[in-house]
C-alpha positions in Angstrom: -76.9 -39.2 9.3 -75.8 -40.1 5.3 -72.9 -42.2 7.1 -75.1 -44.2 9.2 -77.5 -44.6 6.4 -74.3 -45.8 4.2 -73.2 -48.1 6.9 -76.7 -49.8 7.4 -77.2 -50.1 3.7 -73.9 -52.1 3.1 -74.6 -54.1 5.6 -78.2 -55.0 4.4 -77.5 -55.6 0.7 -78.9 -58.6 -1.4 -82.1 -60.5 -0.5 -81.6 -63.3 -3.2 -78.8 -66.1 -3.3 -77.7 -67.5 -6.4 -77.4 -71.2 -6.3 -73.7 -71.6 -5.3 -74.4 -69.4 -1.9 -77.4 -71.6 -1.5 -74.9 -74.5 -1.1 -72.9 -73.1 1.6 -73.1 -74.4 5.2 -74.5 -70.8 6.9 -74.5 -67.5 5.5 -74.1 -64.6 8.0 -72.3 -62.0 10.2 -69.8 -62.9 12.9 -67.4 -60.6 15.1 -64.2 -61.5 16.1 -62.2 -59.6 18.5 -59.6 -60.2 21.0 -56.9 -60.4 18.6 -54.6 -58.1 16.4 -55.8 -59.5 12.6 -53.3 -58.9 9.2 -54.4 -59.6 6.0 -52.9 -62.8 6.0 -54.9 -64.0 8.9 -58.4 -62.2 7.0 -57.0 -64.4 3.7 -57.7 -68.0 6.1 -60.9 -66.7 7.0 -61.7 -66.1 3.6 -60.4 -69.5 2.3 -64.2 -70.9 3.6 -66.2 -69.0 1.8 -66.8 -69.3 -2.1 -64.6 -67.8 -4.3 -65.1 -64.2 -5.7 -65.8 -65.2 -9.7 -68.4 -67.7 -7.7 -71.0 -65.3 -7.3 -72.9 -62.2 -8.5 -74.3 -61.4 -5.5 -72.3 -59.4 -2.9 -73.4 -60.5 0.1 -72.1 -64.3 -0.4 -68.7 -63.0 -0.5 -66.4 -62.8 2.1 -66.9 -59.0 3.2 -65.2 -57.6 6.3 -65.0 -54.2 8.6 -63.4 -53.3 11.4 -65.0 -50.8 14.0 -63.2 -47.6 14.7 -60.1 -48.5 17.2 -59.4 -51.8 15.1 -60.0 -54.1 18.2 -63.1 -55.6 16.7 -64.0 -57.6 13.1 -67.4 -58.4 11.5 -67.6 -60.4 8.9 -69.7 -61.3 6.2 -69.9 -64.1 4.4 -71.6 -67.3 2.9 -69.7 -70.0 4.6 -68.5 -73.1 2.9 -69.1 -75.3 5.9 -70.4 -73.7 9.6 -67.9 -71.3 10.8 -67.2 -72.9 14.2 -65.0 -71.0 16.7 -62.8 -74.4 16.7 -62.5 -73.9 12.9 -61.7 -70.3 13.5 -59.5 -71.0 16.2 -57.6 -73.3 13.8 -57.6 -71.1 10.8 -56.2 -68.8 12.8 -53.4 -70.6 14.5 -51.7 -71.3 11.4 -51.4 -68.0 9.9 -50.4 -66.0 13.3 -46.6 -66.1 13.8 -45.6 -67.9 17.0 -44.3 -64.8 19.6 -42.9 -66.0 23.0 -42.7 -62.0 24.2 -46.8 -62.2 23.7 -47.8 -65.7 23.9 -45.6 -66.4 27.6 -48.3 -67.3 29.5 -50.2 -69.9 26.5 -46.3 -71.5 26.1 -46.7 -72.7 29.9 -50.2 -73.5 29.6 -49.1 -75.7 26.5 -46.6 -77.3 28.1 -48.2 -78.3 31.0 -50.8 -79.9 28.8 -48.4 -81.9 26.7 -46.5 -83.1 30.3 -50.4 -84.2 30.9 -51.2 -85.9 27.8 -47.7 -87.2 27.1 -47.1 -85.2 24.4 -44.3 -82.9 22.3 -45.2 -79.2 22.7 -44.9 -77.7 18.9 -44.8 -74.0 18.2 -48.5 -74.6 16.6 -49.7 -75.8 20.2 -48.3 -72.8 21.9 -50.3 -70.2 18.9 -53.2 -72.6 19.4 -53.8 -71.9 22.5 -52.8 -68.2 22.5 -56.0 -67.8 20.2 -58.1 -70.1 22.1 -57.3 -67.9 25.1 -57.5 -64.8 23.7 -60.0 -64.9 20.6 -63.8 -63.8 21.8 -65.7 -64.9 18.5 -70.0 -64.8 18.3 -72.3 -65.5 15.6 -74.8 -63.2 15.0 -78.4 -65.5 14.3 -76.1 -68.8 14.5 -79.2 -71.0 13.6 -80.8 -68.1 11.3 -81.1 -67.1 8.2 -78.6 -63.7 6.5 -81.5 -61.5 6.6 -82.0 -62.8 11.0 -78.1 -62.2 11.2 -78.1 -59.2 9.4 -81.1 -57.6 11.6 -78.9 -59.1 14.5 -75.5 -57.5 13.5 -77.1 -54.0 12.9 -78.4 -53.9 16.1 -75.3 -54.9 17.4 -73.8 -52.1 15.5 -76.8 -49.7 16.4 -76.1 -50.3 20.3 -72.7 -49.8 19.8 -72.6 -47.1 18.0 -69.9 -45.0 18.8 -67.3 -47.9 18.7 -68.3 -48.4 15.2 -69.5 -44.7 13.2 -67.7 -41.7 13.6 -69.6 -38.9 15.0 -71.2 -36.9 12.8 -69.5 -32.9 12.2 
């Protein structure tokens, strides 16, 4: 019961923005799964979001937690500009290392798409379209304000609940 009351107390803190979140294109929660993430690729995420000396308030900082297994992100953050899944996919794509063991079936798909459009098929193309294939990405509240996306993202995590908390000894 304390852990669950932990968890939804992170995930509800602050209620005022300082001036610099109040800038930023959407502030919110979004979940991203479908893909193994590193630090690196959490780092290109983060580059959107205003810099941690920027703000006093927590929850306009790029925050992030991963349920139990790993297989799924959700992140917090006061956006610089709208966090798109096209912006996503492309932050993405250049920080995950091209693997032709993994990405087989998105080199073919890339290919035949360049033969199509008369074009050179790049390694970039190939990871491109490996995430674009592979990345399931939502928006908790898209057109909402934090507080609609927070409510929305802990009753994600309430409905979900054993793929995020650990059960309780």
């Amino acid at each position: 019961m304390i852990r669950r009351a932990v968890a939804i107390l992170l995930i509800t803190i602050a209620a005022v923005y300082p001036a610099s979140a109040q800038e930023t294109g959407w502030c919110g929660y979004a979940l991203i799964e479908g893909l193994p993430l590193l630090a690196n690729q959490l780092a290109s995420l983060e580059s959107i979001t205003p810099d941690k000396n920027s703000s006093i308030n927590p929850s306009a900082l790029f925050q992030y937690r991963f349920n139990l297994d790993h297989s799924q992100l959700i992140v917090e953050a006061c956006w610089k500009t709208a966090p798109t899944r096209d912006l996503i996919v492309s932050l993405l794509a250049q920080t995950i290392q091209y693997d032709p063991k993994v990405m087989g079936d998105q080199i073919t798909q890339a290919i035949q798409e360049a033969v199509t459009n008369g074009g050179q098929v790049t390694t970039l193309d190939v990871v491109r379209e490996y995430v674009d294939q592979n990345l399931v990405y939502s928006i908790f509240a898209p057109k909402g304000t934090h507080e609609e996306s927070a409510a929305s993202v802990r009753a994600y995590i309430y409905g979900n609940l054993k793929a995020w908390e650990s059960p309780e000894e």
